[in-house]
C-alpha positions in Angstrom: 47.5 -40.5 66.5 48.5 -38.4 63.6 46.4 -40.4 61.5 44.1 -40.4 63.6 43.8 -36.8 63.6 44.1 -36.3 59.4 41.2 -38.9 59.2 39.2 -36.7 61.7 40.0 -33.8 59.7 39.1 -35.4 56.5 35.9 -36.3 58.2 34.6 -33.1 59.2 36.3 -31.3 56.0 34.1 -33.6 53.7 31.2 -33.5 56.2 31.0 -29.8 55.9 31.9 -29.6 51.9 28.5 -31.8 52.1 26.6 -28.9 53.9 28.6 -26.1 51.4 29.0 -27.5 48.1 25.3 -27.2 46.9 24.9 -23.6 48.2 28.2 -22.7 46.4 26.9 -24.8 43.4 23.6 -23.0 43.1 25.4 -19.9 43.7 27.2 -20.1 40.6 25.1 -21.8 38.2 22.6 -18.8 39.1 25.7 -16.5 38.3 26.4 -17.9 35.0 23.0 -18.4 34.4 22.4 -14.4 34.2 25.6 -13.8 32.9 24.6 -15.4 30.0 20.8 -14.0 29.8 22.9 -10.6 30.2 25.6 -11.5 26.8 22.1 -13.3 24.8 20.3 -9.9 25.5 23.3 -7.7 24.1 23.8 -10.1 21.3 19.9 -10.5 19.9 19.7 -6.7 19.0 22.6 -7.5 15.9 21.8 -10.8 15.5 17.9 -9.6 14.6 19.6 -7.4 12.5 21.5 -9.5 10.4 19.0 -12.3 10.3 15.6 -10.4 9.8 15.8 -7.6 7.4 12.7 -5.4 7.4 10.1 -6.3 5.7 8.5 -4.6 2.6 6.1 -2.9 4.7 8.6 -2.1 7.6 10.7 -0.1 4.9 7.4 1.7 4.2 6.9 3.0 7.7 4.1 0.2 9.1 3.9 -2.5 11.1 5.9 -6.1 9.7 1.9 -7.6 10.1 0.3 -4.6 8.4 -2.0 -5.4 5.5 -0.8 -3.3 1.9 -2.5 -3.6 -1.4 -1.4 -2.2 -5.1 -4.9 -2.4 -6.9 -3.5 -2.8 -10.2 -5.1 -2.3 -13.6 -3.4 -3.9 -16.6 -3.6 -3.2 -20.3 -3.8 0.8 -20.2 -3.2 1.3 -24.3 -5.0 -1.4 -25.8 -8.6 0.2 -26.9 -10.3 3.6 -25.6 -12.6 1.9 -23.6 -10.1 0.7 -21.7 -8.0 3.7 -21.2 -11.4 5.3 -20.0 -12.4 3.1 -17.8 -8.6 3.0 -16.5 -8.3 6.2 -15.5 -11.7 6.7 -14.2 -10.8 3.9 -12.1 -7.3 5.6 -11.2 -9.9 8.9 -10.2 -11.5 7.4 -7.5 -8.1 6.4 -5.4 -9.3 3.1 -5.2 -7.4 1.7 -8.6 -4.0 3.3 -7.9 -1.9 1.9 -9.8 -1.7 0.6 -13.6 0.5 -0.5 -16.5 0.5 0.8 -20.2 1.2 -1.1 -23.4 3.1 0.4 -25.7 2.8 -1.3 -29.2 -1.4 -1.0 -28.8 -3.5 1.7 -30.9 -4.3 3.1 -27.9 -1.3 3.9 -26.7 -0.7 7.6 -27.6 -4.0 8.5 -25.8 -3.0 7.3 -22.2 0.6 8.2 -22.9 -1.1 11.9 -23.6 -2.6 11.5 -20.2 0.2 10.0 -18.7 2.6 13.0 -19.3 -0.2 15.3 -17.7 -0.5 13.5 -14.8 3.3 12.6 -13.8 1.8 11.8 -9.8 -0.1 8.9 -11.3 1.3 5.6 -10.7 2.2 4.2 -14.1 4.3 1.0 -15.0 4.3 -0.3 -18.3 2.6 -3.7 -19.3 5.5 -5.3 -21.8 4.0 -7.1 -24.7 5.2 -9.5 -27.1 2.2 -11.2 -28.2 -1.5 -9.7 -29.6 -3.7 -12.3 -28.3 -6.6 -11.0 -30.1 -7.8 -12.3 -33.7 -9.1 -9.1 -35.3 -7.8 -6.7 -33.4 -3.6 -6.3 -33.9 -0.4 -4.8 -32.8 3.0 -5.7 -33.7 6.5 -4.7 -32.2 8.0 -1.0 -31.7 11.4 -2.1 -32.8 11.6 -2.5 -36.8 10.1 -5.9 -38.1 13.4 -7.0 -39.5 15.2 -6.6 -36.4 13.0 -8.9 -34.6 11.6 -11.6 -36.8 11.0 -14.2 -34.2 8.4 -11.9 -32.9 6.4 -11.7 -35.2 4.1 -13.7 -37.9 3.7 -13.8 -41.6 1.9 -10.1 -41.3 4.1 -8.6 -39.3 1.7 -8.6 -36.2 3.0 -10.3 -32.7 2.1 -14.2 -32.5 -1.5 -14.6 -31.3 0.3 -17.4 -28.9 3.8 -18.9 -28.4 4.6 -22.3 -29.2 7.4 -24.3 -29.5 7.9 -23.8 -33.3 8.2 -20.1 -33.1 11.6 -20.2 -31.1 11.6 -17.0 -29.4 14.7 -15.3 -29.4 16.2 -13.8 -25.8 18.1 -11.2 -28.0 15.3 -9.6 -29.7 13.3 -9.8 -26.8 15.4 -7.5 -25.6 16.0 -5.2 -28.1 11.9 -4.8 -28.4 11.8 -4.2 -24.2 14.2 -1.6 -24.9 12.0 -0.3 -27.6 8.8 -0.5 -26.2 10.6 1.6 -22.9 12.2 4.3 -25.3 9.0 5.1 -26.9 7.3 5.4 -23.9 9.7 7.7 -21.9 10.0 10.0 -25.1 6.1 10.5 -25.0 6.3 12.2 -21.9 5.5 8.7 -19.8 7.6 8.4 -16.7 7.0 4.4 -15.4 7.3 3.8 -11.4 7.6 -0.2 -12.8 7.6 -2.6 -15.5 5.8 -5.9 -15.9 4.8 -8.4 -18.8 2.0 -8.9 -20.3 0.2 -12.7 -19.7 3.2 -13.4 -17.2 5.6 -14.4 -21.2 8.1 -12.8 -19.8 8.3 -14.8 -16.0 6.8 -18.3 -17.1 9.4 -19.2 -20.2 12.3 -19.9 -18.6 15.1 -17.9 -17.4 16.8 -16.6 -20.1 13.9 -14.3 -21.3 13.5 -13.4 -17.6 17.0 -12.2 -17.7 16.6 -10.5 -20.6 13.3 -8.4 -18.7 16.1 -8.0 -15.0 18.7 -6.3 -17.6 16.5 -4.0 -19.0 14.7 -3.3 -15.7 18.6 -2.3 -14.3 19.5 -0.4 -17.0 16.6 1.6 -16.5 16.6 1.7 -12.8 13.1 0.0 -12.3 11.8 -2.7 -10.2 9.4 -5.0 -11.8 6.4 -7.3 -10.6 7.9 -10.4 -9.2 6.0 -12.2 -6.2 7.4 -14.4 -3.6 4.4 -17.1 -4.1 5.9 -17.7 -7.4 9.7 -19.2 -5.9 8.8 -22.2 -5.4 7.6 -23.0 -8.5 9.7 -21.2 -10.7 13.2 -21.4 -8.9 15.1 -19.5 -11.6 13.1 -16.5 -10.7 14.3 -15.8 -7.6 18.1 -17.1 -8.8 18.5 -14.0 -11.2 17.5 -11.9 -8.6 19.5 -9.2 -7.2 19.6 -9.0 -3.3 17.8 -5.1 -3.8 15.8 -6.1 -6.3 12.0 -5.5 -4.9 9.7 -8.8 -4.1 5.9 -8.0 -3.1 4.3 -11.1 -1.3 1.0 -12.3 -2.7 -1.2 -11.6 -6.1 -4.7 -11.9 -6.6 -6.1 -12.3 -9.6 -9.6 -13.8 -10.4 -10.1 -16.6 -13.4 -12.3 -17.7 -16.2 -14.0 -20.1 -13.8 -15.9 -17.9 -11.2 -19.3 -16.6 -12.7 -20.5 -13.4 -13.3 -22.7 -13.4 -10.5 -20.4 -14.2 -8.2 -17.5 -11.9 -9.4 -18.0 -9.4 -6.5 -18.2 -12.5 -3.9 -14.9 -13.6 -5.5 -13.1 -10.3 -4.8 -14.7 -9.7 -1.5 -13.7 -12.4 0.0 -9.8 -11.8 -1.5 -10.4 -8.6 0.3 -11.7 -10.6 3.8 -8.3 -13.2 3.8 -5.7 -10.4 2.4 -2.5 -12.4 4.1 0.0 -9.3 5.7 2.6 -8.0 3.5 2.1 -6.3 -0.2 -0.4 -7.6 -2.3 -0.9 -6.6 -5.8 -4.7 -7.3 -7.4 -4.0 -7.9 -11.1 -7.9 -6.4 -12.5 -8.7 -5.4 -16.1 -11.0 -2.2 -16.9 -12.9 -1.3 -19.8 -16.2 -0.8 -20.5 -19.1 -3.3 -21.8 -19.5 -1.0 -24.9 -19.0 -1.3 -28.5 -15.7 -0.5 -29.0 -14.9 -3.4 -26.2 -16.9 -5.9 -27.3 -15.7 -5.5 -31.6 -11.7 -5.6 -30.6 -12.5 -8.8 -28.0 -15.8 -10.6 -30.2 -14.0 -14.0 -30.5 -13.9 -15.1 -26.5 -15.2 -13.7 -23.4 -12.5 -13.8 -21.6 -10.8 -10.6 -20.5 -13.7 -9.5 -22.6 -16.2 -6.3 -22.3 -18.5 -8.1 -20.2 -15.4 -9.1 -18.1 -14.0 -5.4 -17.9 -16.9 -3.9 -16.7 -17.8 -6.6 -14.0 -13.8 -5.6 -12.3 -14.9 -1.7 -13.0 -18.4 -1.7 -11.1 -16.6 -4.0 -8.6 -13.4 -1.6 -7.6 -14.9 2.1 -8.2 -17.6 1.1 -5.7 -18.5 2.3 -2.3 -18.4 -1.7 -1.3 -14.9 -1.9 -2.0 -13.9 1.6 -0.7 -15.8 0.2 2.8 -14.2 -3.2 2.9 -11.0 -1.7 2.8 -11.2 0.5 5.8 -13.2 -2.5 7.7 -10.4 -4.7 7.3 -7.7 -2.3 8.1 -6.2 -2.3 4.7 -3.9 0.1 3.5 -3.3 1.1 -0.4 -0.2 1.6 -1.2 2.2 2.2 -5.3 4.5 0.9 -7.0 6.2 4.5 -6.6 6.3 4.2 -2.8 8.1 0.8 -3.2 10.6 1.8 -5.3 11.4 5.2 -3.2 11.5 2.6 -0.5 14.5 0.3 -1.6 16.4 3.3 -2.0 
């Protein structure tokens, strides 16, 4: 009877924990279920924190999406024509940015104008080679203490080869140089960048030799994330403040001059968000420009001019507004990363 009874029990016990068990069941899995939407809501707030870091453009006050552009022109320095054209350019607002090399003829003129207008955004353009065959510079540091720099006249190597066996060291010293001058001619730089890329494309050790200087001085330099991937040692001697804009434009020998203003047009049209930096060259198609660049056309007079008329125009000036595009400087990036 007894058992009986306990097998009843058991019976109706377990015919009942059939009826209550999935109730309960749901019950709790819909408790924990919010419990832990409630602890992954608290918890994505820090962990965006610590695994997103604002963006370039966040730190400047817009949107992570928004589309910023340094339009930058390089060589300030080198001839009259160019330093002209430059700050003609730099005028408008539409060419807000540029970078000045020191060891060129040029250079007292637009380090005259430079010192007059401390607002403008000026980097310097460091050079270690004068590409140009009848038109010369050589280093700001004294011949002797940079020999590798320099060939049998005493100007900068028209190129770089293997035989010439740069050395980091007095690359250095001639950065350090090239900066002193400029800073005790009245020119204050926002940034500092090289001139044809030597100074990022041979290897690490001269790039660390530019990161030294740049920290000593307190100044970020030109260095985009595009080029990572196929320079890893770039981004290695990086500091974790060091400033990284996104994307470069830059147009090349092979588009033709009738289709130079298509080229940058359409640049402007599939700007990617982020900071981009247009790398352009001013001067003007006169006779100064065209004797100190004779022997090629490239980066020549003709070449000059064609970027001038293309970013002092009203074309460019509307393209930006239609496409939402924002200019921004060097000197706002740097303030920035502070």
């Amino acid at each position: 009877m007894a058992e009986h009874l306990c097998e009843k029990s058991a019976v109706g016990l377990s015919s009942r924990a059939t009826l209550t068990r999935p109730r309960v069941f749901r019950a709790v899995t819909l408790y924990l279920l919010n419990l832990a939407l409630l602890l992954l809501a608290a918890a994505c707030p820090a962990a965006h924190g610590q695994s997103v870091p604002k963006s370039l453009a966040e730190r400047l006050g817009f949107a992570r999406d928004a589309k910023l552009l340094i339009v930058h022109a390089d060589d300030l320095g080198m001839t009259h024509s160019v330093n002209a054209a430059s700050i003609k350019g730099l005028e408008t607002g539409l060419v807000n940015s540029a970078s000045i090399m020191v060891p060129c003829p040029w250079f007292p003129e637009i380090a005259d104008y430079a010192k007059a207008h401390p607002e403008t955004d000026f980097g310097l353009h460091l050079t270690l080679t004068s590409e140009r065959v009848y038109y010369r510079w050589g280093p700001v540091a004294s011949k002797d203490k940079v020999p590798s720099l320099v060939d049998q006249n005493g100007y900068f190597h028209l190129d770089w080869t293997e035989s010439n066996r740069i050395n980091p060291q007095e690359v250095e010293q001639e950065l350090r140089a090239q900066l002193d001058k400029a800073i005790a001619m009245g020119v204050r730089p926002t940034h500092l960048d090289s001139h044809q890329y030597r100074l990022f494309t041979n290897g690490k050790e001269l790039f660390q030799s530019l990161l030294r200087v740049a920290h000593d001085y307190k100044l970020p330099v030109f260095m985009v994330r595009d080029w990572f991937a196929e320079r890893p040692y770039l981004e290695a001697a990086l500091r974790p403040n060091d400033l990284v804009v996104d994307h470069t434009v830059t147009i090349n020998p092979g588009v033709r001059p009738e289709k130079w203003a298509d080229f940058y047009a359409t640049a402007v049209k599939n700007l990617q968000p982020g900071v981009t930096v247009f790398i352009i060259h001013l001067g003007f198609d006169d006779e100064e420009m065209r004797a100190a660049t004779r022997e090629r056309d490239t980066w020549g007079a003709a070449w000059r001019q064609r970027d001038f008329d293309f970013f002092t125009s009203s074309g460019f000036n509307a393209l930006l507004r239609e496409q939402n595009i924002q200019l921004v400087t060097w000197r706002e990036l740097a303030q920035s990363s502070k």
